[in-house]
C-alpha positions as CSV (number, residue, x, y, z in Angstrom):
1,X,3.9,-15.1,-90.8
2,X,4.3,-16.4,-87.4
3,X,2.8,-14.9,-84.2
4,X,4.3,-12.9,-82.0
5,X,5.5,-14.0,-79.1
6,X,3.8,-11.5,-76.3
7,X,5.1,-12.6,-72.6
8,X,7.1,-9.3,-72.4
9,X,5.3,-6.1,-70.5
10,X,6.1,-2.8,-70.9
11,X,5.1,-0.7,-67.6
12,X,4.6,2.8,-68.2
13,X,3.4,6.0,-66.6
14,X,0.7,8.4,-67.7
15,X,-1.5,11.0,-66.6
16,X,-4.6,9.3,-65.6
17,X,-6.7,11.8,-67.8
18,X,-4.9,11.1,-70.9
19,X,-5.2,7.4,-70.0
20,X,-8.7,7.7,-69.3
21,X,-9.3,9.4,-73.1
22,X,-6.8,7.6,-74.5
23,X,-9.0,3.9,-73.4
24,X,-12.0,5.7,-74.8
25,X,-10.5,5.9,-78.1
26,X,-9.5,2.7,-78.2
27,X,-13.0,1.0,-77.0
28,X,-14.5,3.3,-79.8
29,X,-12.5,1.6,-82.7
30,X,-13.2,-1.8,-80.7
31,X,-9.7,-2.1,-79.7
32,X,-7.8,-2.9,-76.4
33,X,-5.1,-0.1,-75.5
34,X,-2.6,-2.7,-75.5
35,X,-3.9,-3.6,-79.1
36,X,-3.5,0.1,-79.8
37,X,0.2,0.6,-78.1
38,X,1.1,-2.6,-79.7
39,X,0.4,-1.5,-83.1
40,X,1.8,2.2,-82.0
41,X,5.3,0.5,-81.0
42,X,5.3,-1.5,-84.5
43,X,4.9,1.8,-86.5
44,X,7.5,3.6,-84.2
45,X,9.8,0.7,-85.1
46,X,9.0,0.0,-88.6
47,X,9.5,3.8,-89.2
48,X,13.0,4.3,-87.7
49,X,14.3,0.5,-89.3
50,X,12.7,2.1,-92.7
51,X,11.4,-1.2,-93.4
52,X,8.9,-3.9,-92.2
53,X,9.4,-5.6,-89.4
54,X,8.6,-9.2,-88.9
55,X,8.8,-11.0,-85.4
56,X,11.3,-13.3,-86.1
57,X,14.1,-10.4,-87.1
58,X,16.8,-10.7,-83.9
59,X,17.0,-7.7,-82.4
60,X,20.4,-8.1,-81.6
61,X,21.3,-8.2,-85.6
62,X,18.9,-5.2,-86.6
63,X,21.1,-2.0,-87.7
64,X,19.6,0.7,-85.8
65,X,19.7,4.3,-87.2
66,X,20.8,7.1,-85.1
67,X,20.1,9.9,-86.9
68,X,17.2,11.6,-86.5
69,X,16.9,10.1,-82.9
70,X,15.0,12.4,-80.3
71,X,16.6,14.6,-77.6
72,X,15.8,14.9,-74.6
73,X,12.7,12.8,-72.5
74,X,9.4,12.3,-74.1
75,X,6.8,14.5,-73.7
């Protein structure tokens, strides 16, 4: 399987508690976050495609579902 290709950043904003537990977590399964949001943002993807994703799969030819899609910001 090839690698993925990981030049891409993804800026986001969090309460600096949750952050703070959220990098003790991960240090405690000897993982960085960005291991842990990495793998998070597979899952999320891999569970709304309803199959596996695999890096070469062009975005821009993936049929993405819309039901069951969120409303509303994230929490």
């Amino acid at each position: 399987m090839p690698i993925e290709n990981r030049t891409a950043r993804l800026t986001i904003l969090i309460d600096p508690r949750k952050k703070a537990v959220f990098e003790r977590l991960c240090a405690g399964e000897d993982a960085t976050s960005s291991q842990v949001v990495r793998r998070l943002i597979r899952e999320y993807i891999e569970r709304r495609l309803g199959r596996p994703w695999h890096p070469e799969d062009d975005p821009a030819e993936l049929s993405i579902p819309t039901s069951g899609r969120p409303h509303g910001r994230a929490r």
